[in-house]
Every structure is written in C-alpha cells, then in structure tokens.
VOBA-1610 file (N, C-alpha, C; in pm, whole numbers, padded with zeros to 5 digits, always signed):
BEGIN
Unk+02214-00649+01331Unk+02096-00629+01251Unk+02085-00743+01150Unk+01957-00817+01130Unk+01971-00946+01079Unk+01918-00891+00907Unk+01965-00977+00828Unk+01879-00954+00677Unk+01727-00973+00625Unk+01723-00907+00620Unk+01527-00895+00604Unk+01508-00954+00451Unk+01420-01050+00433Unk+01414-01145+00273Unk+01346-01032+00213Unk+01334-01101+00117Unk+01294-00992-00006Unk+01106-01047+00010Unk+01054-00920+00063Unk+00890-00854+00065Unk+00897-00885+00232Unk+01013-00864+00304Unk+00986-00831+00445Unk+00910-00747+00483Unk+00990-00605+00506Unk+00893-00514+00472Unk+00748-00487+00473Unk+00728-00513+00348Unk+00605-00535+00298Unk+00508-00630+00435Unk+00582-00733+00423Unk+00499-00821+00549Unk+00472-00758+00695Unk+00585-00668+00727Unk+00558-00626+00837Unk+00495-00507+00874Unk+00466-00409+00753Unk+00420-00315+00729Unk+00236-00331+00730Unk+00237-00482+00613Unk+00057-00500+00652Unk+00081-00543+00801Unk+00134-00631+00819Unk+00109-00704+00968Unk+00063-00577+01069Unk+00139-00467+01039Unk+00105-00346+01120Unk-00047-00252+01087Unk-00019-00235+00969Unk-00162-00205+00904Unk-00311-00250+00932Unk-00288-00417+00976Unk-00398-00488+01012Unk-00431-00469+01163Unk-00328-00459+01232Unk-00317-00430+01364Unk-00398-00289+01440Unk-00340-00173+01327Unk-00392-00046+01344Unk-00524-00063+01286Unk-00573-00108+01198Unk-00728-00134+01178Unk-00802-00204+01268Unk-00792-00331+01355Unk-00824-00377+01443Unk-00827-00341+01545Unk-00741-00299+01539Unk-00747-00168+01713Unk-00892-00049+01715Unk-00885+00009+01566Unk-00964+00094+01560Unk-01076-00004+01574Unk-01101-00096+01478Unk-01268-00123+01512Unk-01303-00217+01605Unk-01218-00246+01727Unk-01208-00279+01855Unk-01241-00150+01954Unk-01161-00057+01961Unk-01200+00062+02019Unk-01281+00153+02013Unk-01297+00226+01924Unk-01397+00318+01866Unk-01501+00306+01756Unk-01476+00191+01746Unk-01598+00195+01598Unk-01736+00224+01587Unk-01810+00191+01704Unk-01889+00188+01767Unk-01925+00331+01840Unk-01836+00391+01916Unk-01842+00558+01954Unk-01833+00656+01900Unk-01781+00639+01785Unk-01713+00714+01720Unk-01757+00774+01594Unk-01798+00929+01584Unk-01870+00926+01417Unk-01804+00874+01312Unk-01852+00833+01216Unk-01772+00785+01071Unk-01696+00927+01063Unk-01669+01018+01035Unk-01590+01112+01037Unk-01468+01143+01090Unk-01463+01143+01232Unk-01392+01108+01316Unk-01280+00983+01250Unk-01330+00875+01267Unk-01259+00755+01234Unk-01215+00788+01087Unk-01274+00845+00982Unk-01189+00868+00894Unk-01081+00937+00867Unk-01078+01046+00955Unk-00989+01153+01016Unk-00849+01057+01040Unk-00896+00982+01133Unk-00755+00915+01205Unk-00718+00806+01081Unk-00808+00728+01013Unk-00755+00664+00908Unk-00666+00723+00794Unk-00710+00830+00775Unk-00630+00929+00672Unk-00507+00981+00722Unk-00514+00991+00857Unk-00392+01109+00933Unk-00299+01041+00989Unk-00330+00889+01067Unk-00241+00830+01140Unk-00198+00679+01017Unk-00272+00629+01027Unk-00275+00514+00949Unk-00248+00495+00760Unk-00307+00551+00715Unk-00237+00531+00548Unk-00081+00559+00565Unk-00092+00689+00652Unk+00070+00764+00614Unk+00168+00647+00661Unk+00138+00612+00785Unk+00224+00504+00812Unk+00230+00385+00738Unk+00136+00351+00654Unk+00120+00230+00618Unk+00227+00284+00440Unk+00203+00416+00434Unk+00269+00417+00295Unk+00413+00487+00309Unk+00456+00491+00385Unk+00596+00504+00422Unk+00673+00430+00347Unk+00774+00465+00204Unk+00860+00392+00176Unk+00758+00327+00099Unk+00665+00382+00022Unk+00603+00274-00096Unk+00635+00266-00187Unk+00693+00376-00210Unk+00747+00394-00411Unk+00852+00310-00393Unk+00882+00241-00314Unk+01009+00153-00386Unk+00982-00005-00362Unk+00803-00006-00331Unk+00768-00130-00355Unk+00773-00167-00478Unk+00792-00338-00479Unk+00720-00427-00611Unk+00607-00473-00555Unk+00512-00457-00534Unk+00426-00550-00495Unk+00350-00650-00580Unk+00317-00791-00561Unk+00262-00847-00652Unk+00142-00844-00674Unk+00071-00930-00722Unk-00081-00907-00768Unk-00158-00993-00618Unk-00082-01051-00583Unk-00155-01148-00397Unk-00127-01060-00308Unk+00002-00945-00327Unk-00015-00867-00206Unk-00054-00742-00205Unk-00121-00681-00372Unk-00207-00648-00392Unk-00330-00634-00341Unk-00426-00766-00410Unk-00502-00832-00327Unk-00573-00809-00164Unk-00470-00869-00141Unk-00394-00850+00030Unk-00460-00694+00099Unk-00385-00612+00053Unk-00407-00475+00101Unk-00512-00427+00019Unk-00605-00459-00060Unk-00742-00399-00073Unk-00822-00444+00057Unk-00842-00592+00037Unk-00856-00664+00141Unk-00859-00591+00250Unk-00725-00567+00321Unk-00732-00511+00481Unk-00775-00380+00447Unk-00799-00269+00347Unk-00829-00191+00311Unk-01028-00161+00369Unk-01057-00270+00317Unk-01187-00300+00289Unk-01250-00281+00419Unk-01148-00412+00526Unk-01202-00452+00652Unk-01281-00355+00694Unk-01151-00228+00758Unk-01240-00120+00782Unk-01356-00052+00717Unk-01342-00025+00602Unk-01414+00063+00493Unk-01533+00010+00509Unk-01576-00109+00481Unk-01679-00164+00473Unk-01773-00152+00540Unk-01771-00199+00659Unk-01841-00148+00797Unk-01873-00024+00819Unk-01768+00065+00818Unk-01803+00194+00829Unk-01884+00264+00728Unk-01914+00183+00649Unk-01997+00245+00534Unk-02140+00184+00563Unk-02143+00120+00635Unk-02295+00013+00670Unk-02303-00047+00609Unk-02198-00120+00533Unk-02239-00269+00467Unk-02165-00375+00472Unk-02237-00539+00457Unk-02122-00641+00487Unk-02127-00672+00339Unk-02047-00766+00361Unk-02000-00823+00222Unk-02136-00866+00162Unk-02285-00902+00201Unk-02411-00983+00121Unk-02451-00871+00091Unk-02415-00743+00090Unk-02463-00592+00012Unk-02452-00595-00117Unk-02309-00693-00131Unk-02277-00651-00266Unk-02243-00567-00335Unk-02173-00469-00250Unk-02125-00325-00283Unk-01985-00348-00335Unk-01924-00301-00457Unk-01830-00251-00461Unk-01731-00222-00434Unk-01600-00248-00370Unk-01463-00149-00355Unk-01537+00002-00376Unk-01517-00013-00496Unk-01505+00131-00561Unk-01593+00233-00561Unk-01717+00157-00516Unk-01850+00185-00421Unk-01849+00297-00309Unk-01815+00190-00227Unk-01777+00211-00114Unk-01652+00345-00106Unk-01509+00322-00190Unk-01452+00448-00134Unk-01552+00570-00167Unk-01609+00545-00342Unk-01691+00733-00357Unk-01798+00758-00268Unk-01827+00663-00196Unk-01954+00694-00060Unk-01856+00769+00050Unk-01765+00712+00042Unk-01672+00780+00180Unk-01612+00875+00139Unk-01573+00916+00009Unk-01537+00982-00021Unk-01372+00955+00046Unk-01304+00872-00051Unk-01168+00825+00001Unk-01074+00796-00139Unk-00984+00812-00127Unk-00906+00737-00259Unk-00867+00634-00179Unk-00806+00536-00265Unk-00797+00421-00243Unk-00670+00406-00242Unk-00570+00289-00133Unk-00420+00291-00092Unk-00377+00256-00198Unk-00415+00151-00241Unk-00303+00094-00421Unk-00290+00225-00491Unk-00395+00275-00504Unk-00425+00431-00585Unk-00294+00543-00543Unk-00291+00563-00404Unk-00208+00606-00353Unk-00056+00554-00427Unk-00002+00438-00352Unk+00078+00366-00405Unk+00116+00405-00519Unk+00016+00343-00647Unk+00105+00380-00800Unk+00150+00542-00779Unk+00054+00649-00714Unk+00075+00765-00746Unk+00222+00778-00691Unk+00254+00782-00557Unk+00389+00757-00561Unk+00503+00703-00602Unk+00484+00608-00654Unk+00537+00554-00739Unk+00619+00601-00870Unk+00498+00698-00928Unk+00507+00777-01049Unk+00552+00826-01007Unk+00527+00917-00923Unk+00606+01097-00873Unk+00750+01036-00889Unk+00792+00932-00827Unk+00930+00859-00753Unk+01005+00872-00941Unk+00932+00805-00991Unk+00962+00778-01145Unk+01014+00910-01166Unk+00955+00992-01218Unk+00961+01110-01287Unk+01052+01225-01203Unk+01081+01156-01053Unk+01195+01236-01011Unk+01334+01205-01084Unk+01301+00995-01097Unk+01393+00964-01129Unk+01472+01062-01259Unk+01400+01056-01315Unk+01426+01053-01476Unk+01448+01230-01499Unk+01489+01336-01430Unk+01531+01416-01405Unk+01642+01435-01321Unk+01669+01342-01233Unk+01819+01362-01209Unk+01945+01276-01288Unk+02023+01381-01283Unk+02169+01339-01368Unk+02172+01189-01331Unk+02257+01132-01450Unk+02304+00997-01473Unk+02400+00965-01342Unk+02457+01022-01315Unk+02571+00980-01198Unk+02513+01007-01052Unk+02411+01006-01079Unk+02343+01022-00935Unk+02325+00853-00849Unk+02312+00829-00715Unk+02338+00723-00659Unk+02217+00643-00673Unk+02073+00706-00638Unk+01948+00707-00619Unk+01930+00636-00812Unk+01989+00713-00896Unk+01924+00680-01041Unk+02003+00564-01065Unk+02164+00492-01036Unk+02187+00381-01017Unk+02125+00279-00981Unk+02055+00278-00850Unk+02029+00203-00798Unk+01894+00137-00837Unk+01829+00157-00967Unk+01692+00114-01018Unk+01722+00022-01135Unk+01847+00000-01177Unk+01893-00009-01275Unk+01945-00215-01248Unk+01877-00336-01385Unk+01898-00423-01319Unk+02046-00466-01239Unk+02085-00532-01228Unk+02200-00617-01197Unk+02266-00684-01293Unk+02408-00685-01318Unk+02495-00741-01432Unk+02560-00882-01360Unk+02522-00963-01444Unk+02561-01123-01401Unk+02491-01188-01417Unk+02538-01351-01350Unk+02380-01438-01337Unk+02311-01431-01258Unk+02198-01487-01275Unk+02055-01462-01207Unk+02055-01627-01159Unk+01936-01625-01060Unk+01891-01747-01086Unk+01813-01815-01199Unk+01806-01973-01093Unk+01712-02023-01243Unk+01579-01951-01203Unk+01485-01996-01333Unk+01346-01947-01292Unk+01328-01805-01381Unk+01208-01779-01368Unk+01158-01647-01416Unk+01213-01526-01362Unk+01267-01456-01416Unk+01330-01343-01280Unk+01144-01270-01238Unk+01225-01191-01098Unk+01096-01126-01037Unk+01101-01002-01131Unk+01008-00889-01156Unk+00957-00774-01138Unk+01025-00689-01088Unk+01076-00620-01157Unk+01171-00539-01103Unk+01082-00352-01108Unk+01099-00296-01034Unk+01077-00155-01005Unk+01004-00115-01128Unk+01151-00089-01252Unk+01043-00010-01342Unk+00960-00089-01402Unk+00927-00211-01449Unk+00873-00283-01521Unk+00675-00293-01444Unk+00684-00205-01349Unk+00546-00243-01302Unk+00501-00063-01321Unk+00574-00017-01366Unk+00483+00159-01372Unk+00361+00168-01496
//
C-alpha cells in the first residue's frame, strides 16, 4: 500500500465526484425529471462524496473547486447557464438543496463537539492535537481545529 500525500484523498474523492456528475448529465439529464435526478444526487452522490469529511482541511482553492463541481450539475438542472446570472445560493433555494461545503462545516462541528466530550486519554482526542518538534520551513498548514 503506497503513501497517499497530504490532500490525496481529497483529490480523488472530487476526481470521483466529477465523474459521478458527468455520468449523470451524460445519461439522464435529459430523461429524467429534475426530481428524480435530485433524488439520486442526494442519495447516491453527496453521501459518497462526504464520506470522511470532518477530518478534512480543505483550503479556500479546493473549496472553490467543489462549489464549482457542485454547480456543474445544479445549474442546468435549474434552467440556467452561467449568462443568467444566478446565484449559487440562488439556485440551491430554487432546488431546494443545502449546499456540500454547508454540509461539510456541519460535520465538521458535530465531529468537534464529539471531540470535546470525550475523556482526555481517548485515542481519537489525541490525535487532533498539533505535533511536538520541528516543523518545516515556511508557514505551517491549517491544521483541523484552526478552520472551525
């Protein structure tokens, strides 16, 4: 099993994300009521895509990033292209959707506030905690709690 860099993961998780969106509006987008397709976006696709999120850092580009592939779909299915001029935020209360980052922090929090209820000697509450030694040069990254 080889070592995965730090925001692997993450990379392969959109890489998949984009994949399962493209499929959909390759296959059904077109047949398919907006309903329907939201069904499977909500049921098959977020869940997989948010598997293991609360223990993202994500930055503000891969942020970005996943509104972005967020959108792809959303957009269309809402009947508008980008010269609409609609909104993100538009667009989810038309669909009536929360939004994945949205998702994200919420887990995130929950993850938090489990933390901070279990005992000190627990393995899970260790493991959030920085690292003792040197660092590299440079700015250090963003660490877990520093983005709640």
């Amino acid at each position: 099993m080889g070592v995965v860099a730090p925001g692997g993961k993450k990379k392969s998780k959109m890489a998949k994300f984009l994949q399962l969106i493209s499929t959909i509006k390759r296959t059904i987008f077109r047949k398919v009521r907006t309903e329907t397709i939201l069904k499977i976006y909500n049921t098959l696709i977020v869940p997989t895509f948010l598997y293991g999120s609360e223990n993202w850092t994500p930055t503000a580009s891969q942020r970005r990033r996943i509104e972005a592939a967020e959108m792809k779909l959303l957009r269309p299915l809402a009947g508008y292209t980008l010269y609409n001029h609609k909104t993100n935020d538009f667009i989810r209360r038309e669909l009536k959707i929360t939004g994945i980052l949205d998702n994200i922090d919420e887990y995130r929090l929950n993850r938090h506030l489990r933390l901070q209820r279990m005992p000190q000697n627990r393995i899970p509450l260790k493991s959030y905690y920085r690292p003792q030694g040197r660092r590299t040069i440079g700015r250090p990254k963003k660490c877990w709690r520093e983005q709640l």
